[in-house]
N, C-alpha and C positions, 0 to 999 in steps of 0.2 A: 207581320210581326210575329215571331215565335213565339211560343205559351210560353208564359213563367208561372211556375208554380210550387208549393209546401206542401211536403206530406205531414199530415195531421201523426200527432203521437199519442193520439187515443187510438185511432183507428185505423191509421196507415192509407185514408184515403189521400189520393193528390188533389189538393185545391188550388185554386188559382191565384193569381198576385192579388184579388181584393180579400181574401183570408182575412179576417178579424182577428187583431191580437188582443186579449183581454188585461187587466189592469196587471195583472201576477207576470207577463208579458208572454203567457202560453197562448196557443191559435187555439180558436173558439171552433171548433170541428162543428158544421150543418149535420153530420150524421152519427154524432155522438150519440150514442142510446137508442140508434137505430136497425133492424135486423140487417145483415147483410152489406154493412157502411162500405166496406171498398167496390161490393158492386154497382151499389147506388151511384158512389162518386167517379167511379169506372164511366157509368153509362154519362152522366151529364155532363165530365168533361169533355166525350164527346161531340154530346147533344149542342154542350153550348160554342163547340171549336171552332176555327176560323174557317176552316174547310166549307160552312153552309153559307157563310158571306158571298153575295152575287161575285162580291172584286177577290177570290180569293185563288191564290197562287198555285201551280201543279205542284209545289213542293207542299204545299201543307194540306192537298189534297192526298197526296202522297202519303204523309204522315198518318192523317185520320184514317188512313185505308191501313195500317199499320198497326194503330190505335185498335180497333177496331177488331182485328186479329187476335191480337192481345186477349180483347177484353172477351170475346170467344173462346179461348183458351181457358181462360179466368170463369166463366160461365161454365164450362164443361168439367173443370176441376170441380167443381161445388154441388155440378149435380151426382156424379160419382155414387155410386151407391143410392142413391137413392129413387122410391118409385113412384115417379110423376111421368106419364106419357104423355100429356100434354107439354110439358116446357122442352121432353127431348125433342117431340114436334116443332118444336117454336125452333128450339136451337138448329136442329136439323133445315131449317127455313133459312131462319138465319147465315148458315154456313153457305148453302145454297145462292143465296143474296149477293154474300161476301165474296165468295166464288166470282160469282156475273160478273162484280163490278170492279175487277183489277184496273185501278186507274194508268197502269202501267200501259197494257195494252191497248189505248188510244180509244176505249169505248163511249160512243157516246152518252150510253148511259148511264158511264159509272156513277156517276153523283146519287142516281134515283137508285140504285141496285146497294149501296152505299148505306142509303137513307131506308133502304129497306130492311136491312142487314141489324141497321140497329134499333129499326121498330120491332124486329122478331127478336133482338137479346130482351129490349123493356120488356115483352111479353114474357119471355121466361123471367124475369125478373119478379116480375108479378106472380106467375106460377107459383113461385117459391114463396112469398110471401102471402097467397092464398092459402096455400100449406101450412102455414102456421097461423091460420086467422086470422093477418092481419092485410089493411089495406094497400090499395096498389100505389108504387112510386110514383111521384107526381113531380116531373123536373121541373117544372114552373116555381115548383117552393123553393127551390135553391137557386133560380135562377141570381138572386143575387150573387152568387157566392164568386162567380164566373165574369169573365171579360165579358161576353155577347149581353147586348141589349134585348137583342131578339134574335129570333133564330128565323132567319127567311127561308121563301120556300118551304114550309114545314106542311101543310095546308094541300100543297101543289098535286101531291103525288097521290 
């Protein structure tokens, strides 16, 4: 089933079709007042995509390999100027990850190289939020926000 989802107008993050719409009939943004809300929601729409579901399709495996690119890109804009060697290490992992696991080319381990890809963006994610004192993103809080119940395989690798 393809993602449906709402970009929040506080914070431009995309949430998914269970978005809260509050009494005023605006959606109730999870990273409203949060540091960093579109990377936040960058990474969990991810986290929470069909692409980790055992039954899930090479097209939406495809996508998340796309997604994921993306949110790379988006991670690399934000570090820009600034001097954290650790999160460029993470990202530089990360890229590296994303590289491996071109679902295109028939590997078999794209899914893990994938899942790797965007364990080193959450680490720069947390980088960046180390940086400013504050604690690390914890997808499991928002887990509601998103289609996935749970995210399989997560444990595995």
């Amino acid at each position: 089933m393809p993602f449906s989802s709402t970009t929040c107008p506080a914070c431009g993050a995309v949430l998914a079709s269970r978005s809260r719409v509050s009494e005023s009939g605006e959606i109730a943004c999870p990273y409203d007042g949060l540091a960093y809300p579109q990377l936040r929601a960058g990474h969990d729409r991810i986290y929470f995509g069909a692409w980790r579901k055992m039954d899930a399709s090479p097209a939406e495996i495809i996508r998340a390999y796309h997604w994921i690119g993306r949110h790379l890109k988006a991670i690399e804009r934000e570090l820009a100027g600034k001097d954290l060697p650790a999160a460029r290490r993470d990202l530089s992992k990360a890229a590296e990850a994303y590289h491996s696991g071109d679902p295109h080319e028939d590997s078999r381990d794209a899914l893990r190289f994938m899942d790797h890809a965007l364990s080193y963006a959450h680490r720069v994610i947390d980088d960046l939020l180390h940086e400013m004192g504050l604690p690390s993103h914890a997808p499991m809080d928002f887990a509601e926000w998103y289609d996935a119940v749970e995210v399989p395989f997560r444990d595995e690798w």
